[in-house]
C-alpha positions in Angstrom: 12.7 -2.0 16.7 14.3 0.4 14.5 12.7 3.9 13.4 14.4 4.7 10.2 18.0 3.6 8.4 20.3 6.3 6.4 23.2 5.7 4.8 25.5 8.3 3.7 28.2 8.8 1.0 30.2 11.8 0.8 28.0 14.0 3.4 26.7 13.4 6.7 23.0 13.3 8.4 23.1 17.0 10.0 20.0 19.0 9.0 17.9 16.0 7.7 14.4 15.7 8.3 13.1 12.4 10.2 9.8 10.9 10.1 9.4 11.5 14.3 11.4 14.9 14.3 13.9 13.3 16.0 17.6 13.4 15.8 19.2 10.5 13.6 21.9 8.9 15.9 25.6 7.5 14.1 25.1 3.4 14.3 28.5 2.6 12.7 30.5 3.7 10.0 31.2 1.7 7.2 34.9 2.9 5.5 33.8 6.1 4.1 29.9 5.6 4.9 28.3 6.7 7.6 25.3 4.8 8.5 22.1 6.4 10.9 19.1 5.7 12.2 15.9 6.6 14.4 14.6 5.0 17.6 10.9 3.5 17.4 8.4 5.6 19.4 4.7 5.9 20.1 4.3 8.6 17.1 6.0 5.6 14.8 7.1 1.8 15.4 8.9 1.1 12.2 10.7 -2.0 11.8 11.9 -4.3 13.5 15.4 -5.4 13.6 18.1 -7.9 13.6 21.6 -7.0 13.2 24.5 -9.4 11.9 28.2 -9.0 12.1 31.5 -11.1 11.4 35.1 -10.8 9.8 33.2 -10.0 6.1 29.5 -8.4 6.5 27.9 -5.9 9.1 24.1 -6.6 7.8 20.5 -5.3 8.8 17.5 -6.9 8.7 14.4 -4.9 8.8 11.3 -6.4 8.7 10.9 -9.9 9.4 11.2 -13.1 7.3 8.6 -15.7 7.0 10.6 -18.6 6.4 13.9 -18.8 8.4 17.2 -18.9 6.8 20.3 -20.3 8.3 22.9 -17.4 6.8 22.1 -14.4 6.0 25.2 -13.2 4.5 24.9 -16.5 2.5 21.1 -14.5 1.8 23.0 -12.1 -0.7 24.0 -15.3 -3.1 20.5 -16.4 -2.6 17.9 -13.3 -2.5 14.6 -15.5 -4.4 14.6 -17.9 -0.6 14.3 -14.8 1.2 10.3 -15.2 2.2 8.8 -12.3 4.3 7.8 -7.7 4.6 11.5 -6.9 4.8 14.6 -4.9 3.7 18.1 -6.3 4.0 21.0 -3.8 4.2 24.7 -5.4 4.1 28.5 -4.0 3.8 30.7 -5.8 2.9 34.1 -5.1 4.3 36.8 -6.4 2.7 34.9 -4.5 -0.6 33.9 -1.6 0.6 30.7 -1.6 -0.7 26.8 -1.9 0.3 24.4 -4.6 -1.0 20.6 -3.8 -0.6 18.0 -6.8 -1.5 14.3 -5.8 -1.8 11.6 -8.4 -1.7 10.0 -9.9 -4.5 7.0 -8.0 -4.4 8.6 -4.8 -3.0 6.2 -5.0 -0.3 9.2 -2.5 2.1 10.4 1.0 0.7 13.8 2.2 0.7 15.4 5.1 -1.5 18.3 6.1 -3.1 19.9 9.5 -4.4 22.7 11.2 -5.8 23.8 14.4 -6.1 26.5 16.8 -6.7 29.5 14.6 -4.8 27.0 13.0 -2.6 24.8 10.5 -2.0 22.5 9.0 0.3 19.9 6.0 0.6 17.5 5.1 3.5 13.9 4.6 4.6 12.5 7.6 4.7 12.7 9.6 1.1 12.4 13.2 2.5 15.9 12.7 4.5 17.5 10.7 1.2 16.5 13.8 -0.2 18.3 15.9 2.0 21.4 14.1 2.1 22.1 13.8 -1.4 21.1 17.5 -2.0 18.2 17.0 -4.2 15.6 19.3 -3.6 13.9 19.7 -7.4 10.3 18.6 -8.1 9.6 16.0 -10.4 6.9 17.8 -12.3 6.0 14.6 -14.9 6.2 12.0 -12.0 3.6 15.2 -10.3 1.5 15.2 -13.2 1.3 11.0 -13.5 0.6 10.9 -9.5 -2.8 12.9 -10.1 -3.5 10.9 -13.0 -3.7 7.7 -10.9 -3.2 8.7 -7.8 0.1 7.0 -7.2 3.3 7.5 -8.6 4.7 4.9 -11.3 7.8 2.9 -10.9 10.6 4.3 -8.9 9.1 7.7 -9.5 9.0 10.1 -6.1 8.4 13.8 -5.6 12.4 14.8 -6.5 13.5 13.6 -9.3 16.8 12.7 -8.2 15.3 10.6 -5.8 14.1 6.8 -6.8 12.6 4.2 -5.1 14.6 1.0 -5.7 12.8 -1.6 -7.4 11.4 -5.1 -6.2 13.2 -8.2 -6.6 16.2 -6.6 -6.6 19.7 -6.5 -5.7 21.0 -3.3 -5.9 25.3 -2.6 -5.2 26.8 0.3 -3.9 30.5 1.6 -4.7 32.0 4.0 -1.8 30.6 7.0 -3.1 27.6 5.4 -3.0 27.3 5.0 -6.8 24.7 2.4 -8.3 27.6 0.2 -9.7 24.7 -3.2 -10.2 21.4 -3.5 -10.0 20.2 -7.1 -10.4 16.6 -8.7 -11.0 16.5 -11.9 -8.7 12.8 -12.4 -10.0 10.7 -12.0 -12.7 6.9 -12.2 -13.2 5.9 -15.5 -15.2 2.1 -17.2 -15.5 2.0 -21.1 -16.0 -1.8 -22.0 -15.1 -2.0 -25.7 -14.4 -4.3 -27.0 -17.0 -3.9 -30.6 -15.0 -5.4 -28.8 -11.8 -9.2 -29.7 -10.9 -11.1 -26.6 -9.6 -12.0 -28.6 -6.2 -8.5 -29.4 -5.6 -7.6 -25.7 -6.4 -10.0 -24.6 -3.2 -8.3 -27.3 -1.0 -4.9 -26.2 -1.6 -6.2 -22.8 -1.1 -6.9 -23.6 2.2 -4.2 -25.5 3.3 -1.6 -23.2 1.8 -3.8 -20.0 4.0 -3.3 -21.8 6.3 0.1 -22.9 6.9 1.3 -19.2 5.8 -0.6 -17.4 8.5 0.1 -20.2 10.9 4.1 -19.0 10.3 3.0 -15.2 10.3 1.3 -15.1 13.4 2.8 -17.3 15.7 3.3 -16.2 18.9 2.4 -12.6 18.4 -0.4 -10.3 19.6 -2.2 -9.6 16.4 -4.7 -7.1 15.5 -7.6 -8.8 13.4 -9.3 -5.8 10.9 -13.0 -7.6 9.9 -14.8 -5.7 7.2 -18.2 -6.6 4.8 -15.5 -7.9 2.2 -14.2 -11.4 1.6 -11.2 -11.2 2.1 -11.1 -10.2 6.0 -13.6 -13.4 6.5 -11.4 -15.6 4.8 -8.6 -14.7 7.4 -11.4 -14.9 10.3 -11.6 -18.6 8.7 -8.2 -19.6 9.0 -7.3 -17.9 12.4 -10.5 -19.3 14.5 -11.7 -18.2 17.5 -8.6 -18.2 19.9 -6.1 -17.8 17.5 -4.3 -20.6 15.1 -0.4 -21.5 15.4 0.2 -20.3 19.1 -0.9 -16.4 18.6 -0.6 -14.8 21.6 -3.6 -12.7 21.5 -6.3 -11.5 18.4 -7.8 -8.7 18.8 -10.8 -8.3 16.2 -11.9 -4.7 15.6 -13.7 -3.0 12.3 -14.4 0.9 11.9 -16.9 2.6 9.4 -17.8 6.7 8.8 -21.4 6.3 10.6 -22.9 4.7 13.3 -25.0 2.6 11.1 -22.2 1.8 9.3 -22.6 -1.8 7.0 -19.3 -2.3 7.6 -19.2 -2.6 11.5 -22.7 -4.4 11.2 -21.1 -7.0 9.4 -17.8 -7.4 11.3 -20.2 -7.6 14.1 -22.2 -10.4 12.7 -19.2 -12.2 11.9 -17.6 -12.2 14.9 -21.1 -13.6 16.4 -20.6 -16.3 14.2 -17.2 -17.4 15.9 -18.2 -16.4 19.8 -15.9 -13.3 19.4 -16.0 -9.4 20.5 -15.4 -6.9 17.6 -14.2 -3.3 18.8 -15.7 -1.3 16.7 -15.3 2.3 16.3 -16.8 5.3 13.8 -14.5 7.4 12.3 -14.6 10.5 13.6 -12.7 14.1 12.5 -9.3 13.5 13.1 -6.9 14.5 9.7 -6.1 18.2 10.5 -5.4 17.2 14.2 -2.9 14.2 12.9 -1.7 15.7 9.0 2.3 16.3 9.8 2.3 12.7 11.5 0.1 11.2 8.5 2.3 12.6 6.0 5.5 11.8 7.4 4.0 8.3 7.8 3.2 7.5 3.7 5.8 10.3 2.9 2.6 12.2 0.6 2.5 8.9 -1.8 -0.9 8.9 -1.5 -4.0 10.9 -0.9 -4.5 11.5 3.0 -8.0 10.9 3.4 -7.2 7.4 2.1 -5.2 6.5 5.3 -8.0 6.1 7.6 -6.3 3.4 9.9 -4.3 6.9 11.5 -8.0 7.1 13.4 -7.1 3.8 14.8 -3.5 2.8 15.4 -2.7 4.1 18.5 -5.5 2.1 19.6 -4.2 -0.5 18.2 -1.0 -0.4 19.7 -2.6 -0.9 23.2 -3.9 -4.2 22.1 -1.2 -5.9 19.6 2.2 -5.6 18.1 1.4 -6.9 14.8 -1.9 -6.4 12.3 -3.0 -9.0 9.8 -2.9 -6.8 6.6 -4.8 -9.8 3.8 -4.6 -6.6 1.5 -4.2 -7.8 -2.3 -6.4 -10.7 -2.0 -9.2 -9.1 -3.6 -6.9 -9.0 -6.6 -5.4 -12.5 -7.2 -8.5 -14.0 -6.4 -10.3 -12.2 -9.1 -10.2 -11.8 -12.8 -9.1 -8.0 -13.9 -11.9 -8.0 -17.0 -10.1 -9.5 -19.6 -10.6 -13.2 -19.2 -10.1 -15.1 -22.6 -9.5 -12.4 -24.2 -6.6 -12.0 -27.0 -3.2 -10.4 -26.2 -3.0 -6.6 -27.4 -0.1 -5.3 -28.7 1.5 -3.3 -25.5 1.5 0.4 -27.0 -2.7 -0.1 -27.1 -2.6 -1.9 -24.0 -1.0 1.0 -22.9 -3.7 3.3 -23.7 -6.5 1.2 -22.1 -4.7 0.9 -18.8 -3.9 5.1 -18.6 -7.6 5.7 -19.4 -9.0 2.5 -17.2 -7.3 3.6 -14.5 -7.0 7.0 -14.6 -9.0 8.1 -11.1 -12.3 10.4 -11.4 -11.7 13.9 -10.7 -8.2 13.3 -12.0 -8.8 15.9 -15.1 -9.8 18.4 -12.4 -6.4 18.5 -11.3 -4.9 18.3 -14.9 -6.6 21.1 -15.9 -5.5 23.3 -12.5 -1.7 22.1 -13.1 -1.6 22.7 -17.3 0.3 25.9 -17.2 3.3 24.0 -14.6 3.1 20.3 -16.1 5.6 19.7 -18.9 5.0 19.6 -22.1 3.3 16.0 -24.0 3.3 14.9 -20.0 0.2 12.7 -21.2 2.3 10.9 -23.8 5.4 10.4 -21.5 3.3 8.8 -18.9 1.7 6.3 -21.8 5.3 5.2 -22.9 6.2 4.8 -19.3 3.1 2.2 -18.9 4.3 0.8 -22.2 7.8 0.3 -20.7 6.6 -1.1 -17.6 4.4 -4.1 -19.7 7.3 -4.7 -21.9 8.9 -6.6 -18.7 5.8 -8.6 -18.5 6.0 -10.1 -21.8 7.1 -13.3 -20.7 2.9 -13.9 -19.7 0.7 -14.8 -22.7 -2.8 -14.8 -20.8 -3.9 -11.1 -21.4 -5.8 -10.8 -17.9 -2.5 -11.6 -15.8 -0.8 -10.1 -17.9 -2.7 -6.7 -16.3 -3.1 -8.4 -13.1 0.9 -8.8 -12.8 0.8 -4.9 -13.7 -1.9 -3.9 -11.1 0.4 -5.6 -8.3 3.7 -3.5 -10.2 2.4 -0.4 -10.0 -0.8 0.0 -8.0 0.1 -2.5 -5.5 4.1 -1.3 -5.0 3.3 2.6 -5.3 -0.3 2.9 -3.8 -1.4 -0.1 -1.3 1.9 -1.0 0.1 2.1 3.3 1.0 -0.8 2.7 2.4 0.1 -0.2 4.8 3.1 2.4 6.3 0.0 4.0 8.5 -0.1 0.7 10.4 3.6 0.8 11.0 2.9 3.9 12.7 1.5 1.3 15.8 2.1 -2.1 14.9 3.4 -3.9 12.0 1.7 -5.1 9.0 2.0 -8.8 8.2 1.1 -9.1 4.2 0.2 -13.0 3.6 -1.0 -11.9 0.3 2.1 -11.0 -0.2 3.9 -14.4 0.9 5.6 -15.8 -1.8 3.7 -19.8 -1.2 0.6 -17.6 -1.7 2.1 -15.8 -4.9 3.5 -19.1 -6.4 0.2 -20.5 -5.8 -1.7 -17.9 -8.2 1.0 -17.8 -10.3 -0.2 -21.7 -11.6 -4.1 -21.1 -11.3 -6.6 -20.8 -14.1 -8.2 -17.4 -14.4 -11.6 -19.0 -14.5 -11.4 -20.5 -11.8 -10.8 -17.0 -9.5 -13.1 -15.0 -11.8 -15.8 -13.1 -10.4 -14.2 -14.2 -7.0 -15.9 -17.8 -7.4 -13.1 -20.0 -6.1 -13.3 -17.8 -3.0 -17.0 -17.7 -2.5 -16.6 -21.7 -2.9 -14.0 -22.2 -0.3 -15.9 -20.0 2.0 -18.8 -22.1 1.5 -16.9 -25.2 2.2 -14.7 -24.5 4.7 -16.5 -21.3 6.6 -20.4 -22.1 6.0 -21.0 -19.8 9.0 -18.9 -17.2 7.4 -20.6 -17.5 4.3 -24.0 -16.6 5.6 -23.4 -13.0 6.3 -24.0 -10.2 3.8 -21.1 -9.7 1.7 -21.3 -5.9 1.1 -20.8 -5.7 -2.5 -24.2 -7.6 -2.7 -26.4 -6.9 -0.1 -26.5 -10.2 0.3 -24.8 -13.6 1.7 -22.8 -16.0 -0.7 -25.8 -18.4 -0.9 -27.9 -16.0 -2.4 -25.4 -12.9 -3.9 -25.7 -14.9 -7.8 -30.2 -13.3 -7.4 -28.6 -9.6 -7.2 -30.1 -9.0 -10.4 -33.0 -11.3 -10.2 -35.3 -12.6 -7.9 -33.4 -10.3 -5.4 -34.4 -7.1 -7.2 -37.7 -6.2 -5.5 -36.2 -6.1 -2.1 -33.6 -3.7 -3.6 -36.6 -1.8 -5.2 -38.0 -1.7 -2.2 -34.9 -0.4 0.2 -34.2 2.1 -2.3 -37.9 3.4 -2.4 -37.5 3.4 1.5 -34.3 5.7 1.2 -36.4 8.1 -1.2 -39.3 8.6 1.0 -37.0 8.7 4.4 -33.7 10.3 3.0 -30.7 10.1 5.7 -27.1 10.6 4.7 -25.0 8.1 4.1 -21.4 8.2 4.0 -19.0 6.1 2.3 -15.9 8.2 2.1 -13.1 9.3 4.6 -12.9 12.8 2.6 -16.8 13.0 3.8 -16.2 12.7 7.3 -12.7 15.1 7.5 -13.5 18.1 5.3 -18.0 18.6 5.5 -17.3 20.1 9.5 -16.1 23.3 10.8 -12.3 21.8 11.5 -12.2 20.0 8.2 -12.9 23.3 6.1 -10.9 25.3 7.9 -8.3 22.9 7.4 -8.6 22.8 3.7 -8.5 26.7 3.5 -5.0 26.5 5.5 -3.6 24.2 3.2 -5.2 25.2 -0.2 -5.9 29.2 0.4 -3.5 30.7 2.9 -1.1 33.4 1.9 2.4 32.9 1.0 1.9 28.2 0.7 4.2 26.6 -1.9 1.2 25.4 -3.7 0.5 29.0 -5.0 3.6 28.4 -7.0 2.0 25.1 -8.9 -1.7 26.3 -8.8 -3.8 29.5 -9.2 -4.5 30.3 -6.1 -7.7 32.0 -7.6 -8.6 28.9 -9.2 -8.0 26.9 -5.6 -10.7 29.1 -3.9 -13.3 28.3 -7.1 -12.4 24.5 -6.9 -12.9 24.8 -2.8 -16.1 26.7 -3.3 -17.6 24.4 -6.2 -16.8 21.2 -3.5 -18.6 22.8 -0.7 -22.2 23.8 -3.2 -22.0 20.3 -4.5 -19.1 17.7 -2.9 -19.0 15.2 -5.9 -16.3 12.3 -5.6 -14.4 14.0 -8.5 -13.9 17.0 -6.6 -13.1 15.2 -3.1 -10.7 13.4 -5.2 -9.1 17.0 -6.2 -9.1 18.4 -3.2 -7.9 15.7 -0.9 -5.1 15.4 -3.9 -4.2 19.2 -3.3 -4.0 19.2 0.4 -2.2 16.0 -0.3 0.4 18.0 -2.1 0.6 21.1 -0.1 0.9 19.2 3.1 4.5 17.2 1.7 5.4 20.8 0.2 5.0 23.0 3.5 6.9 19.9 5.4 9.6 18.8 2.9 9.0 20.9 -0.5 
């Protein structure tokens, strides 16, 4: 296992931050490069790693691959077979120079940065940063990031500093110049009109199957089990002692209350397969665990969001690796705009910044007006505009968005998310496996719209599964389609039974880290205290109104705010 990798040009790694604190150790030089990295350690496990060397390449692999590959040098000629969550690094010696390959769906980070006569690119963007000498805020990249709540394209906090992009391979000169950046991939949509729905479900199945039967052999795995569909689907596929030779599987599921729906349904699902759920309820933990949470996503997304830091260390006890089926929920589902016509990609653009702009997010406009640049709103639209023009290859308007979503929200905003994990075990993504990708890439939208072909394979191939609630319904798959029908009364009823015997009930993180003593006393350190580098962004003044409005009436637009602010000030006190 490795920590972190940094590789400098023109400087060295003295004085750069690390994600653990600790010192960044020289792991060779390569000519006029200096390459470093971090151990592993209980505070975060990283990546793991395999290291190649001959007469031509020194190369590292972090991550793992999903499909093995006989040559990985041969792997720089050939970056679309590469199959797996990884990063390769090579340098090639008789060149002098460094070739970086992301995967397809950019599902691992790594940064680059230049500055004045150095450079510098690695894991961990706060030491990049460092390095290279770049230390100046990107206020429109700021102003976009509380707009959605994740920064767009290679867009970080500095705006020297940019994440590279997916499906890429990107070349390095000795100065650590950008001297090529190719695309090895490129989003395309051909459904199969020759493709009959029941076969569709069957090769579902057997294509789940066989990709985590190669993710999970012979590991320890942490199972996560929720009241959605896709955690059940995985259940499906893995069985009750494991599928493919897994070492171990260790279910668990966590919710904000004890009465949690959630847990309840993990619960009842692992009944259904003779399993033990660990379940736990979320208790206070964010101000106790904020430097390591940070460091961990690096402040890419909203703190409160990464509620597996309650759990990981927990996790580590029990497995090495995590089934993450994250991005399921997307590909097998329609994004609204099924049969549809195309729109022109300047008005698509404007549907897509107001669709997705996050509630509470013109709170924090407002705060930041007098700091963010001038037509910011404008910029950001042409930057969406920009990012659809490389989608116009796909002539089905609802991919079309979908193959955005998974672009932006999915590169910038889930896959941060999935770094918590890494601060126990690592993530594997088969969402993000590229037999699953092809495999949406060629199926009709109506055939995953409103989750149907799902619900239908769970029904075939997981009856028991599919008679527990799914949460979205209050109801199980057999009987979900009478939510707004014959099922009505009963949900007249429940809510009458809520009016006359009110209890609280909690469905957000921010809810359970901020509404106790520790939690606002937290907020006030990050959002109030004298002399914080968020005073120079926002009115103090207007902080203490926002924190004071939250507490008399804690809507979801102000916890989005605030957690958005403490979000902020917590990367600025570390790394601003």
């Amino acid at each position: 296992m490795i920590g972190d990798l940094l590789l400098t040009f023109g400087t060295n790694a003295e004085g750069c931050v690390s994600r653990t604190g600790q010192g960044w150790a020289l792991a060779a030089q390569l000519g006029s490069a200096r390459l470093y990295q971090t151990r592993s350690d209980e505070a975060w496990r990283g990546f793991p790693l395999e290291v190649f060397e001959d007469e031509a390449w020194q190369i590292w692999l972090l991550g793992g691959l999903y499909e093995e590959i006989d040559n990985l040098p041969q792997a720089f000629s050939q970056p679309e077979k590469l199959n797996g969550h990884f990063l390769l690094v090579g340098y090639e010696k008789k060149l002098k120079r460094v070739r970086v390959v992301t995967n397809r769906l950019g599902t691992a980070h790594i940064y680059h940065a230049t500055g004045a006569q150095k450079a510098a690119i690695g894991t961990f963007s706060p030491a990049v940063a460092r390095a290279a000498g770049c230390s100046d805020l990107d206020l429109q990249a700021l102003a976009e990031f509380f707009n959605f709540g994740f920064f767009l394209d290679s867009a970080t906090y500095y705006k020297d500093v940019r994440l590279l992009p997916a499906a890429a391979q990107t070349t390095l000169d000795e100065d650590g110049k950008i001297v090529s950046q190719e695309t090895y991939w490129r989003w395309s949509y051909e459904p199969s009109i020759s493709l009959a729905y029941d076969d569709a479900i069957d090769q579902f199945h057997e294509l789940f199957r066989e990709v985590l039967t190669s993710q999970i052999h012979q590991k320890r795995i942490a199972l996560p089990l929720s009241g959605g569909l896709d955690s059940r689907s995985t259940l499906a596929e893995i069985g009750e002692v494991g599928l493919g030779g897994a070492a171990m599987v260790f279910p668990y599921s966590y919710g904000f209350s004890s009465s949690s729906v959630e847990t309840k349904i993990a619960s009842q699902l692992g009944e259904k397969r003779g399993i033990d759920v660990r379940k736990w309820t979320v208790q206070p933990y964010l101000f106790d665990q904020i430097d390591r949470i940070s460091a961990t996503v690096e402040g890419f997304q909203d703190l409160t969001q990464c509620r597996q830091a309650y759990v990981v260390d927990d996790l580590a006890r029990y497995a090495d690796y995590v089934v993450a089926a994250h991005w399921g929920d997307v590909w097998l589902d329609d994004m609204g705009f099924l049969g549809q016509a195309m729109l022109p990609d300047d008005q698509l653009a404007d549907t897509l910044t107001r669709q997705y702009a996050k509630k509470g997010s013109e709170i924090l406009q407002e705060l930041f007006l007098a700091n963010a640049p001038a037509g910011w709103h404008a910029v950001m639209r042409e930057r969406v505009k920009q990012n659809l023009s490389g989608l116009n290859e796909i002539r089905d308007l609802d991919f079309k968005v979908k193959a955005w979503k998974a672009s932006q929200w999915s590169h910038r905003w889930t896959l941060s998310s999935l770094r918590m994990f890494q601060a126990g075990v690592f993530p594997l993504l088969p969402f993000y496996d590229n037999r699953l990708v092809d495999f949406f890439l060629r199926i009709p939208g109506q055939y995953v719209a409103k989750r149907q072909l799902q619900i239908d394979y769970l029904k075939h191939y997981a009856p028991d599964l599919a008679k527990v609630k799914w949460q979205v319904f209050d109801a199980n798959l057999y009987q979900y389609q009478g939510f707004n029908s014959w099922l009505l009364p009963r949900r007249v009823l429940k809510r009458l039974g809520r009016l006359i015997f009110p209890r609280p009930v909690i469905q957000r993180n921010w809810e359970v880290q901020f509404q106790n003593p520790s939690g606002q006393a937290g907020l006030k350190r990050y959002l109030l205290e004298a002399g914080l580098k968020l005073h120079d962004l926002f009115s103090a003044s207007k902080l203490e109104q926002l924190l004071k409005d939250f507490y008399q009436e804690p809507t979801a637009q102000r916890g989005y705010a605030v957690s958005m602010l403490l979000t902020l000030s917590a990367w600025l006190e570390k790394y601003g």
